[in-house]
N, C-alpha and C positions, 0 to 999 in steps of 0.2 A: 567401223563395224556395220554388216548390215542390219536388215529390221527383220530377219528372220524369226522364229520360234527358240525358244532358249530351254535348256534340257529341264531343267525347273519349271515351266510353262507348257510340255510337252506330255500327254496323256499316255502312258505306256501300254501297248495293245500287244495281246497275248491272244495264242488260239480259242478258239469257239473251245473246246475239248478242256485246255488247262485251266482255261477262266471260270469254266461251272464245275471243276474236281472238286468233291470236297474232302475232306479226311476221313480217318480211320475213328467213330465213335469209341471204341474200344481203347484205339490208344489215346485220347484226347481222357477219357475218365481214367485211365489207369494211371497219365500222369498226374492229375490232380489229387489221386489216391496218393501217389509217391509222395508229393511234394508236403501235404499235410500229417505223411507218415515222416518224412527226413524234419519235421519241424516236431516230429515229440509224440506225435498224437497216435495211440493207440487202436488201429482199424485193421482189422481183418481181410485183407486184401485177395479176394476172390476173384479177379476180373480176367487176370493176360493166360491165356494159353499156352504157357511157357512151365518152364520149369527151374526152381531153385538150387543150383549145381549143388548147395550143401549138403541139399536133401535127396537130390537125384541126380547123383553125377552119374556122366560120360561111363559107358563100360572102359576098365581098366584096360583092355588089350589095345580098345582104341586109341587113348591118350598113350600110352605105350608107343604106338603106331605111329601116330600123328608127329612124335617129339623126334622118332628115330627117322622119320623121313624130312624133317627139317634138319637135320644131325647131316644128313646124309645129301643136300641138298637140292630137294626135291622142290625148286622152288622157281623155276620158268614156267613158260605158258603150258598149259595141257592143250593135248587134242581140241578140236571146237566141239564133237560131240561126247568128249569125256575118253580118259585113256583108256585103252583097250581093257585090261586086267581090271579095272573097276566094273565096263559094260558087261566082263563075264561075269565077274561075282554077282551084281545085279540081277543077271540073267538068273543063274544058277539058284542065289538064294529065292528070289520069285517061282522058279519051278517048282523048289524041291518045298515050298511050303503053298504056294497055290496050286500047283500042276500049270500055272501059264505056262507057254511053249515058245518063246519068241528069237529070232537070233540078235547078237549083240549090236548086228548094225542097227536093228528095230528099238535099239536104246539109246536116248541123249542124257546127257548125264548133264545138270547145272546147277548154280548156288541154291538149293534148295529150291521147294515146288511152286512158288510163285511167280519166279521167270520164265517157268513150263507152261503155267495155266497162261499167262499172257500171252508166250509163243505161240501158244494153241489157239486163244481166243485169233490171235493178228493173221495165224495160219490161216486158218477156214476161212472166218467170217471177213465178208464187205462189207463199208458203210450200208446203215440202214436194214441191215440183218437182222432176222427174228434172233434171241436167244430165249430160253427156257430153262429156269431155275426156280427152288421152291424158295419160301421163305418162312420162318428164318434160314438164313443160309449164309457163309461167311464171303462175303467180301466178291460178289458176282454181281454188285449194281455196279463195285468200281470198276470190274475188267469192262462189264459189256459198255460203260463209260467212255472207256480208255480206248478202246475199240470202233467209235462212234454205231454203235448200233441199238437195235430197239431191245427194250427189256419187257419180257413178259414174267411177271411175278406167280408165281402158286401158290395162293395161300396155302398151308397144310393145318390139320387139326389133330389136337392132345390125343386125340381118340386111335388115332394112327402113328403115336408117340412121334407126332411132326415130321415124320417121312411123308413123301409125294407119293399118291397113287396113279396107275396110270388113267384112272377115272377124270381125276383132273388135270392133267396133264393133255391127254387125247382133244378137247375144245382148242387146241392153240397150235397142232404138231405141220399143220397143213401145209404153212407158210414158215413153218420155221427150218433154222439151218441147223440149232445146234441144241441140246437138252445139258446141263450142267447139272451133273450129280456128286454127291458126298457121300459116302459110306464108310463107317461109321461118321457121321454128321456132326461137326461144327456149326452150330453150337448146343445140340440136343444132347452129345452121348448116346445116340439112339442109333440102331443099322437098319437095313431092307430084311425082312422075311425073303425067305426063298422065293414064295406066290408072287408077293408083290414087285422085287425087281423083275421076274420071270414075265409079268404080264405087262410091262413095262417094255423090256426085250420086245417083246412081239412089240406093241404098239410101231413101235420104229420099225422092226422090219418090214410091218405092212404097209406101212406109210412109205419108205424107201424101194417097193415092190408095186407100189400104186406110180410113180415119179416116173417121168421119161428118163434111160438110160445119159441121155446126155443132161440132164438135169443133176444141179448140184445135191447130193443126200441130207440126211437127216443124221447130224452127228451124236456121239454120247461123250463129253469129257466124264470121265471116271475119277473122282478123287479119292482116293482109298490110304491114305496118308496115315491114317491110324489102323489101318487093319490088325494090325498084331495084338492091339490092347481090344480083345474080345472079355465076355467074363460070363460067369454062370453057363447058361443054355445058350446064349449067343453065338450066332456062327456069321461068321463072313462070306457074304457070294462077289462073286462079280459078273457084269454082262454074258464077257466071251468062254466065263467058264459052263453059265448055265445055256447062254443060246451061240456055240461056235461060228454061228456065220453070221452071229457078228462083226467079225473080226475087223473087218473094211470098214467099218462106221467107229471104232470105240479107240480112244486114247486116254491112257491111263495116267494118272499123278502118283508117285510114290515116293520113298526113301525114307533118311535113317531119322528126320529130325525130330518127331515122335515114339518112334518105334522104339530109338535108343538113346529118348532122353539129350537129343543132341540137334537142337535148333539153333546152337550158336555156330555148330560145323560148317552147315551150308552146304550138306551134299543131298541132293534130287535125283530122282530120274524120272523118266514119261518112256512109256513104250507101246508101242503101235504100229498101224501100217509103215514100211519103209518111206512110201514116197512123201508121206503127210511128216514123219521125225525128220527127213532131210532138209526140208522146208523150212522147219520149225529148230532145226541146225544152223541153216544159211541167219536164220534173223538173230537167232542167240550171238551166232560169232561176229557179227556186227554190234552188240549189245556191248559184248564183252562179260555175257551172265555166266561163267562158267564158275566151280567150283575149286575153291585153290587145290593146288595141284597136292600139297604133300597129303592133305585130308582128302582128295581122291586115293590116293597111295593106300592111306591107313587105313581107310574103307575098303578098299580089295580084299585086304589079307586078314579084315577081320570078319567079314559075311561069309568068306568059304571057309571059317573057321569056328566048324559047328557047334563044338562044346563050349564056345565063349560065348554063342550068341546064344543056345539053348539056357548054357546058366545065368545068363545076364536075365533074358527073358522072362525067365519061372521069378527071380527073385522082382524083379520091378514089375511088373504084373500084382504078383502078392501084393507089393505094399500101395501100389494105384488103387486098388480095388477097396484093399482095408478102406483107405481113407473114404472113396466114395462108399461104401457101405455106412461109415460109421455116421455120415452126414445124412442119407438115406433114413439110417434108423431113427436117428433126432426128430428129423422133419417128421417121420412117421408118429414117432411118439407126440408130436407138437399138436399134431393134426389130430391124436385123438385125444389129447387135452380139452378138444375143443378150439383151438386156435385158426387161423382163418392164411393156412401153409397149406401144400401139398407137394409132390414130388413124385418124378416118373422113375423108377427102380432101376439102380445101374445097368447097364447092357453094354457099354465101351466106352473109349476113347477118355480124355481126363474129367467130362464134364459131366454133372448133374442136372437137370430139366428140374427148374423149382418153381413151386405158384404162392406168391406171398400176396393176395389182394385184400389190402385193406384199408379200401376206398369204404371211408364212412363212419370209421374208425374216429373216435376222439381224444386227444392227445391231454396227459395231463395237464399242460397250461389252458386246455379248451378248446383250443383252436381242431378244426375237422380234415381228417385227411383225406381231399377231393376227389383227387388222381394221381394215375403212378408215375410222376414226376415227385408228388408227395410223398409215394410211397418208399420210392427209392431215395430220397430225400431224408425220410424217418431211417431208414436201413441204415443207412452209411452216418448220418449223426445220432440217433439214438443207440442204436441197436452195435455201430462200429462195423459193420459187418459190407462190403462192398463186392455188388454182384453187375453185370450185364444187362439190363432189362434187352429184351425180346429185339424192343425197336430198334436196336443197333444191328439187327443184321436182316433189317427190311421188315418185319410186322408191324403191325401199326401201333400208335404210341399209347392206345391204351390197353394193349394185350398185359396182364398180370404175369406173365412167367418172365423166366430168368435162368441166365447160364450163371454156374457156379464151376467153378475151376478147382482141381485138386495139385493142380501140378510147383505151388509154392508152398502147401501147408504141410505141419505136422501132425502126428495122430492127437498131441497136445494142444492142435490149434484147432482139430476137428470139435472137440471135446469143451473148449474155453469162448469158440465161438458162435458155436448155438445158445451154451450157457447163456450167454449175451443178449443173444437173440430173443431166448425166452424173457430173460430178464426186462427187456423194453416191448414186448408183447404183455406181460402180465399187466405193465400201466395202462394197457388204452380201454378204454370203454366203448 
């Protein structure tokens, strides 16, 4: 044998990119929520963005759909940018509830909006690219990550229910390629006012109007993935509806897996300029991120199928809302107990914007709670109740707020888990 290096004695070297990835904060505490819940322990599990099929199943037409196109064996490759009959209903259903105008080529269809926003990111952006995203915001240090490019963060503040203005936005756009936006906002529940995306719109157009024509632009990825769950006075905008010439700069994220309670389906779409979807086509069919073909199928015939989706709609709408309303009210009433909660007032999507800061607080065995690693530390062992902090989706580790999730509870978990809440609030001094 020779004296070579032996696989045992041999240091395994991985890309610059995969070596510094790190995970998903959200899913690393939601398993450890499970894990203490599959062992007995009674915690209120507020954390994942998902939904409890018991409590919020699939609309019936679609598992309907879905079963009959497997029946019928709807189960070789689809199109790379999604079957036809899916890209018109997408279309269709997008019109006739936004007024967007796009044709179906302008749609790619993949396993849900994550292999979009990447497509997108890998589309535009070169190494060493500005990106521009606020924070909190979901899951845009990973892309621009993944992407090798430079991340410029936006602080946002409570006063502006954590949306980006373009006030702060405008110091960074010079050099930059691309602006990533969320509306309705993961992980706030919060949307853009008409003013403030409007003045936003402009910023980019001035800035793409200042650029030499052979110069790469200023993009807008659009995630609008919850649009449909609006509530009270809230309205949804989008870029290209409020400033149309946009159109060339803005590519959108959508589909069903929030809208219809259906993030286990995997059907997305992104639509935009032709030549930027085709692009963002060629890498996906190389991926192989497409959406399985019979839940393509069942998705067609269920978006151009108005009165399933308008009554699916009215009814899961209602009971989204219940729930955040009835945690809203808690907090309200907690906070003027005198307790040391706050809470920003539903406006969309599943999540509540919570402020529990009670740093300084002292715990009945004595011991002081310093920071909100304590804080969120007392949550989840006193109180049972397991939320988000802030800093998992980029603000810094001592911001006091927190995503709360409605999308696993019952009106009875609304109800039993503040109970809780107050209950381990009333011990601290």
């Amino acid at each position: 044998m020779g004296n070579g290096i032996t696989s045992t004695q041999r240091t395994l070297k991985v890309s610059h990119m995969a070596d510094n990835l790190i995970g998903s904060e959200i899913i690393k505490l939601a398993g450890e929520v499970n894990d203490r819940i599959k062992k007995g322990e009674k915690i209120y599990n507020l954390t994942i963005g998902d939904f409890d099929p018991k409590i919020f199943p699939i609309p019936a037409e679609l598992e309907k759909g879905i079963i009959a196109a497997y029946q019928n064996n709807e189960t070789n490759y689809p199109a790379a940018n999604g079957i036809d009959i899916l890209r018109k209903a997408a279309q269709y259903f997008v019109e006739k509830h936004l007024g967007l105008s796009y044709s179906p080529d302008e749609y790619l269809i993949a396993g849900g909006g994550r292999p979009l926003i990447y497509a997108t990111y890998i589309t535009l952006l070169d190494a060493g690219d500005k990106v521009i995203y606020p924070v909190p915001s979901w899951n845009n240090n990973h892309y621009t990550h993944l992407s090798n490019c430079v991340k410029v963060e936006v602080a946002t503040r409570p006063e502006n229910n954590f949306m980006p203005t373009a006030e702060e936005i405008a110091p960074h756009v010079q050099d930059a390629t691309l602006i990533a936006l969320c509306s309705p906002l993961n992980p706030t529940g919060t949307a853009f006012s008409k003013q403030a995306l409007e003045e936003i719109c402009d910023l980019v157009l001035a800035e793409n109007a200042r650029r030499p024509a052979d110069a790469k632009p200023l993009y807008i990825l659009y995630d609008q993935l919850y649009w449909t769950l609006t509530f009270g006075d809230t309205e949804h905008f989008d870029p290209v509806s409020l400033r149309p010439e946009l159109r060339d700069y803005v590519i959108y994220i959508d589909g069903i897996s929030k809208a219809f309670s259906a993030t286990g389906v995997r059907v997305g779409w992104s639509f935009g300029p032709k030549a930027i979807i085709d692009k963002m086509r060629s890498i996906l069919s190389h991926i192989g991120a497409w959406a399985p073909k019979a839940e393509q199928v069942a998705s067609a015939h269920f978006l151009t199928n108005d009165a399933a989706v308008d009554s699916f709609l009215m009814q899961f709408k209602s009971q989204v809302q219940q729930r955040l309303d009835g945690f809203y009210h808690h907090f309200t009433a907690l906070k003027n107990k005198g307790y040391a909660v706050d809470c920003i007032s539903p406006q969309s999507a599943i999540y509540l914007t919570v402020r529990c800061d009670l740093r300084g607080k002292r715990k009945a065995d004595g011991t002081v709670i310093q920071n909100m690693a304590d804080v969120a530390s007392f949550l989840l062992n006193e109180a049972k109740i397991a939320l988000v902090p802030f800093y998992a989706f980029g603000s810094e580790k001592e911001s006091p707020w927190f995503r709360l999730s409605v999308g696993t509870c019952s009106l009875q978990d609304v109800d039993d888990s503040m109970a809780s809440l107050e209950k381990a609030l009333s011990q601290l001094q």
